[in-house]
N, C-alpha and C positions, 0 to 999 in steps of 0.2 A: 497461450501464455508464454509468449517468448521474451528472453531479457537478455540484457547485453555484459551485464553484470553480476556479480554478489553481492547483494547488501548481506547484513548482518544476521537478519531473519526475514525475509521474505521471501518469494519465489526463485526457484534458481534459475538467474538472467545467463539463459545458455549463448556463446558467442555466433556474431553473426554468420558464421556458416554452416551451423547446426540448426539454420531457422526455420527449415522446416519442421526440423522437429523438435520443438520448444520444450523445455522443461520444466513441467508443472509441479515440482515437490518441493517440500517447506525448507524454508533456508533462513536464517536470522536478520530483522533488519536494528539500525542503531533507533536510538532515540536523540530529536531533535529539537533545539529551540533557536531563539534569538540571540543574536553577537550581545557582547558584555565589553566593558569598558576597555578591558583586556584582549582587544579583537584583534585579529592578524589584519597584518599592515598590505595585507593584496587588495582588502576590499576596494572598493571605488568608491566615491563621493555622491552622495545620493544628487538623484537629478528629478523626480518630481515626487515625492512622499503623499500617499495619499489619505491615510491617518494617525497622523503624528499621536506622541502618546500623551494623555490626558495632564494636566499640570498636577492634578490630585494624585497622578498613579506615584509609584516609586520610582527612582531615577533609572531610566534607560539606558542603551546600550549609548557608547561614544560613537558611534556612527551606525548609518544606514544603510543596508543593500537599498540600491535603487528601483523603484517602481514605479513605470510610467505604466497606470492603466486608464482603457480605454474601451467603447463600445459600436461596430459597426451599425449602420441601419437593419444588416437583415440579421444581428443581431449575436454574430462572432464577440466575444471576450477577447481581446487582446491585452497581453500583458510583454512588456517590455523592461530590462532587466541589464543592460550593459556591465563588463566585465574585461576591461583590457589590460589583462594582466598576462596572458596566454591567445595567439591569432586563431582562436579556432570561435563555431557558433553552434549556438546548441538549440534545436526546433522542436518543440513540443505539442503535440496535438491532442487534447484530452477531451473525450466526449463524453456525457453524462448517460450512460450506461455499463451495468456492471451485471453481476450476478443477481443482484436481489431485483432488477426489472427486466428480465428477459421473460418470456412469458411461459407461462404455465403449459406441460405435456412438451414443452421444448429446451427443456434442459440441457446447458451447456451452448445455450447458442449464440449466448453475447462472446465466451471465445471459440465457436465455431467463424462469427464474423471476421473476427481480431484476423485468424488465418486467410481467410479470403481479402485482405485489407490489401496483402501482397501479391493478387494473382493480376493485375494492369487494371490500369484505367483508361482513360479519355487517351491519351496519348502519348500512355506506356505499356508495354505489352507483358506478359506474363514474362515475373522476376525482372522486369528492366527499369523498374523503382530502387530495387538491392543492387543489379549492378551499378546504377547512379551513385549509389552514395560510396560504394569500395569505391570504383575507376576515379574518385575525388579524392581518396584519402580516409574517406568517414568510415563511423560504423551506424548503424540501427537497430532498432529493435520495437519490442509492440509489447504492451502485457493486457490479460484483462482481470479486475479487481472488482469487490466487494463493488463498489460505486462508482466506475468509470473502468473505459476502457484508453488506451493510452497506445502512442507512438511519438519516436522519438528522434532525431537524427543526431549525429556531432560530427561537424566536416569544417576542413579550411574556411578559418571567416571570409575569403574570397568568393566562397561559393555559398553566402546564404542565399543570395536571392533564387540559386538553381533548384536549391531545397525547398524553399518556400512554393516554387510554382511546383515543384514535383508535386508537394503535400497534398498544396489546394485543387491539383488535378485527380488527386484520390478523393476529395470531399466533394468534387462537382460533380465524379460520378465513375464508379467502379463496374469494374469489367464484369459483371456478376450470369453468369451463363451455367448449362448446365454442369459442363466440363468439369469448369470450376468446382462447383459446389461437388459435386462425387468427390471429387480428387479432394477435397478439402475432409469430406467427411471422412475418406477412409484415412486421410494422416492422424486428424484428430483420435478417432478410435484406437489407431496405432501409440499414439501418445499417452493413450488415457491406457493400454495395455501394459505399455513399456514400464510407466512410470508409477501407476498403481495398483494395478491389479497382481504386477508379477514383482512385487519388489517385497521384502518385506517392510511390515510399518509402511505402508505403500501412502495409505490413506489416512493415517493416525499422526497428530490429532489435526492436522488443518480443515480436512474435509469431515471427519467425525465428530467432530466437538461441536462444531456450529449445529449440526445434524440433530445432537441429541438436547445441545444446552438449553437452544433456541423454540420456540412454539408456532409462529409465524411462519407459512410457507418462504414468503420471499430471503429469508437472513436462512429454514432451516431443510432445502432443500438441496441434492448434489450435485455443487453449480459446476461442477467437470464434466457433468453430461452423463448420465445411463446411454446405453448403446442403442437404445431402441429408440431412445427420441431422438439422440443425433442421427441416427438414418431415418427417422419420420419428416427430415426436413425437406422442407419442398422449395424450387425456386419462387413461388408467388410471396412463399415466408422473408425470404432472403431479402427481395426487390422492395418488398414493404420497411422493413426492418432497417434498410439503407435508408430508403426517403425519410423516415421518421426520428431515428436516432443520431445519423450522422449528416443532420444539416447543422450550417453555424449556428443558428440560433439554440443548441444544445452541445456547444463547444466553446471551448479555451482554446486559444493559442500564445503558446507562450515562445520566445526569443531571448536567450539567455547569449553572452559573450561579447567577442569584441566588433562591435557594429556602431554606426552611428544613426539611434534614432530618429530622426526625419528623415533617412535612407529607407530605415527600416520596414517604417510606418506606408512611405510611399509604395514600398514593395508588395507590402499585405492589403493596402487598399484595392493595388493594381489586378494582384493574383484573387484577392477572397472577395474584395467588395461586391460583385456581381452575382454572387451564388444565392441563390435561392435559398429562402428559409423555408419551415416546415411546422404545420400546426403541430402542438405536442401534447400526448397524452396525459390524460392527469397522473400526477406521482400517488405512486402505491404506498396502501399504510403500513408502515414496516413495526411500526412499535410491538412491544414483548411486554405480557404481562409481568409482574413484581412476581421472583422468584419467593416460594413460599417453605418449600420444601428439598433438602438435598435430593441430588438424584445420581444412582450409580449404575452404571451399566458396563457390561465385561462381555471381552467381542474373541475370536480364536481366530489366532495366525498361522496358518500352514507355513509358511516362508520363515517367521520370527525364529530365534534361537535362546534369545531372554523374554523375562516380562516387561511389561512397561507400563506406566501409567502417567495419565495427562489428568490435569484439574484444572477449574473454568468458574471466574464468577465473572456475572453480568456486571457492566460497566455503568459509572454516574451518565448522565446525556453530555453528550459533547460540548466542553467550552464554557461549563459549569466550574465554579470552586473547587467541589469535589472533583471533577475530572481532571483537573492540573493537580490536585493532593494523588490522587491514586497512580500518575504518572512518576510523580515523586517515588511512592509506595515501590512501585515495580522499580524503580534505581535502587532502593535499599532493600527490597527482598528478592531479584531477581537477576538484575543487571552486573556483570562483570563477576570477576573470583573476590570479591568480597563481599559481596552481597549475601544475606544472614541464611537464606536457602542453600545456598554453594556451599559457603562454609558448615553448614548442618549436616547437609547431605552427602557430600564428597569429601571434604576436610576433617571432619571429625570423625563421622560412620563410617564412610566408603562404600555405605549404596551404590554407587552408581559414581563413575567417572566425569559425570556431568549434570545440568540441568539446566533448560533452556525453556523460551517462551518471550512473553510481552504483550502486548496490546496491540491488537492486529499485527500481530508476529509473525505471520505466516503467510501475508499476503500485503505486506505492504508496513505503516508503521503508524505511531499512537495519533497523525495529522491527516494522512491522505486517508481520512474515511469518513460516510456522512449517515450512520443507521444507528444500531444498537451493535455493541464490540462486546469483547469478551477479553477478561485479563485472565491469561492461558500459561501454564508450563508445564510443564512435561519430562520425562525420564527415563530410560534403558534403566532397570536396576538388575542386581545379581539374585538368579534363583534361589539362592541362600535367605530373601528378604521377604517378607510380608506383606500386601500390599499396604495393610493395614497400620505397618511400622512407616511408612511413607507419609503416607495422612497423617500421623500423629505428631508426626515433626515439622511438617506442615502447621498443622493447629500450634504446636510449641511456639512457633516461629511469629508466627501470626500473634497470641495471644500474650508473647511478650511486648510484644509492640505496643497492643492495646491496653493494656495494663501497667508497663511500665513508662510509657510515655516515648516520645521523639523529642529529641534536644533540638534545640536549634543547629547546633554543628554537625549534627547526622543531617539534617535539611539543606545546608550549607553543602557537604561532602557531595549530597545526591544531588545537588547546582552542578558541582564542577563538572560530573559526570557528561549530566547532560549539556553543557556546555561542550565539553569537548566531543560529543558525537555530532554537536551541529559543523561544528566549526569540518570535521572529520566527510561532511555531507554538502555542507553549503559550497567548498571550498576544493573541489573533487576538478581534477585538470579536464573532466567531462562537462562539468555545470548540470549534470542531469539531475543532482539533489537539490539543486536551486531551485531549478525548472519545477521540478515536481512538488513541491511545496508553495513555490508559486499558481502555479494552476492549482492546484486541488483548494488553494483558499480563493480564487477568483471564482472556482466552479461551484462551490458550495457554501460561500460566506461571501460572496460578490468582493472581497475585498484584499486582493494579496500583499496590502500591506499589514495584515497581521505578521507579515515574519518578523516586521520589526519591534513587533509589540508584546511578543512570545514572552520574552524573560520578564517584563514587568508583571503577567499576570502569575508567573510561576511564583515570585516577590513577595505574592500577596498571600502565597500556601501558609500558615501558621502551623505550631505544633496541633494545636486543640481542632483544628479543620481536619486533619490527619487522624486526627481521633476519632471525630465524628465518622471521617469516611472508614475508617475501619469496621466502626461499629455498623454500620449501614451496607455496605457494599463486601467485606470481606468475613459478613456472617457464614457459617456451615449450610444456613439455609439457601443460600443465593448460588452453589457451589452444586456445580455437578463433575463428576471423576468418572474416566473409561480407565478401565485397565486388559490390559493384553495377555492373552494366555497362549505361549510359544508350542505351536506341536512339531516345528521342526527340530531335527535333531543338533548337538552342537556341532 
């Protein structure tokens, strides 16, 4: 799980020369939507839209990010995305595995592979992928997530086409030997030491919540990997696992910057169009039953020096009413120093110096994911505090909402918000929030021109939908809480 970056809440994107050893611990990501009338004047001028927004819907953004997408014969996604506002390009490779399909007794091997992604291929030899993109000027990185695993490049737009054959020369076929695979496993292990085992709060709540919230192996197993299964791994696992996961026909590629399309295009037919596809296993059933009862569980930190506790209710299904209202939800009780949690818990108590979380907050954010999610937040509080008085101001918080209603102008206030984390994401001199929002909706909704459709359906959020979702999704019962008990000393 290596990243090149910080978002807000998700993984910590460690910089490319720490890539061996990537940083797998929870870090904030923003939340995002669609440009608004009011859109910053960098964007470009759409060049091929390919779901305009409905005449019935409410009025759209005043322009479009551009989406030209498309489908190879052996069955690559390409998405194409111009941007010349800055000479640089941004290459995105997103394949359809993550943690919840790696298989079973091999835990942690979809980012066991992510690490072997960097050891050569066809005709790069070990680490001369990484120096390709430094000796350019770029940087890269790789993550692996809930439902895809991902790599990334951003170099002089002079040099995409060099990047494009690099990529497609990892997908045609990766160095995969025994060497490799040891040397891989023991960094992973070191990774999973460094970063959770010896840290405190090493594993709470990104890796523990899903663990305990969830009932389904594939959403509620320790997708970092136990140590026994990542050295149970064998090359025959490895060689399979490549064929099957990382052919195009179980791949996005996306091309974000300043290029010109029909260069582009001709680029990726040259390097990808030839690659063999790959029959593909049936997709796992990931669904979770309807939480029916709270559930509390409390775990002891040797490392810790306060308490802490994390609370988790199960999310509407993606792309639903109610899942743009609870998006909402988490802008007005969770997101930034005014949000009615912050201000409860920090502002007025002084529990606790902070209080963080979101909607897939921990591994990515409330778009790049395609399963059952969890709206999550969490808190360092002072041993002076009860866990108990946490939860209650929780519930306070919560059941004013429910009770006394949402105005229209608190709905309005949580728009700007998120408006301005898109704008904050889409518009990043990287283009990798572009990128990633474009693939993850080509990968999972075949269509990435939802970014331009984002804010209409948020549009559609009413007070009374907000009600509904509260009463549904933000009951006691849906809601399960860890709390931490510190036996180190201050």
């Amino acid at each position: 799980m290596r990243h090149l970056k910080a978002l807000s809440r998700g993984l910590r994107w460690a910089p490319v020369a720490a890539l061996a050893l990537g940083a797998c611990s929870p870090k904030a990501t923003t939340a995002v939507t669609a440009p608004t009338a009011a859109s910053a004047t960098s964007a470009a001028p759409a060049t091929t839209a390919t779901a305009p927004v409905p005449a019935a819907a409410p009025v759209g953004p005043a322009f479009q990010i551009p989406v030209e997408y498309y489908t190879l014969p052996n069955g690559l996604r390409v998405v194409l995305s111009p941007d010349h506002t800055a000479p640089t390009a941004t290459v995105a490779a997103y394949y359809a595995v993550g943690f919840r399909t790696e298989p079973r007794n091999r835990t942690g091997f979809a980012h066991l592979f992510e690490h072997l992604m960097f050891q050569g291929s066809q005709n790069l030899g070990k680490n001369e992928f990484i120096g390709l993109i430094q000796k350019n000027g770029g940087a890269l990185n790789g993550s692996t997530r809930f439902d895809f695993t991902n790599y990334y490049e951003v170099v002089p737009a002079h040099k995409l086409e060099t990047i494009l054959w690099a990529e497609a020369d990892r997908m045609r076929g990766l160095a995969i030997n025994q060497s490799n695979l040891t040397n891989q496993q023991g960094v992973v292990k070191s990774e999973v030491r460094v970063n959770v085992l010896n840290q405190p709060y090493g594993s709470f709540p990104w890796i523990d919540m899903p663990m305990k919230a969830n009932k389904n192996w594939n959403n509620a197993h320790n997708f970092y990997g136990d140590l026994k299964d990542l050295d149970a791994a064998n090359l025959t696992d490895a060689r399979s696992f490549f064929k099957t996961y990382y052919a195009p026909n179980n791949a996005v590629l996306a091309v974000v910057g300043d290029f010109e399309p029909a260069e582009a295009k001709a680029w990726v037919q040259q390097y990808y169009g030839n690659i063999p596809s790959a029959p593909q296993p049936p997709k796992p059933d990931l669904t979770e039953p309807r939480q029916e009862q709270e559930q509390r569980f409390a775990q002891d930190d040797k490392l810790a020096t306060k308490p802490a506790l994390a609370f988790a209710y199960h999310m509407p299904d993606r792309n639903t009413p109610e899942y743009y209202a609870l998006i909402m939800l988490d802008q007005i009780l969770l997101q930034g120093n005014d949000s009615r949690l912050y201000q409860a818990l920090v502002q007025k108590r002084g529990y606790s110096d902070g209080v963080t979380g979101g909607i897939n907050s921990d591994l990515g954010n409330q778009f790049n994911y395609n399963g059952p999610m969890l709206w999550m937040g969490s808190l360092i509080y002072d041993p002076t505090v009860q866990a108990d008085s946490v939860v209650r101001v929780l519930d306070q918080e919560i059941n004013r909402l429910a009770t006394s209603g949402i105005t229209q102008t608190t709905l309005d206030l949580a728009m700007v918000k998120i408006r301005s984390s898109f704008y904050d994401q889409v518009n990043g001199s990287d283009n990798f929030g572009r990128a990633d929002l474009l693939a993850s909706f080509a990968l999972f909704d075949n269509d990435p021109g939802r970014i331009n459709r984002l804010e209409s359906e948020f549009r559609k959020v009413t007070p009374e939908l907000m009600q509904k979702t509260i009463r549904e999704y933000l009951r006691p019962t849906n809601r399960t809480i860890i709390t931490v008990n510190p036996l180190a000393k201050s």
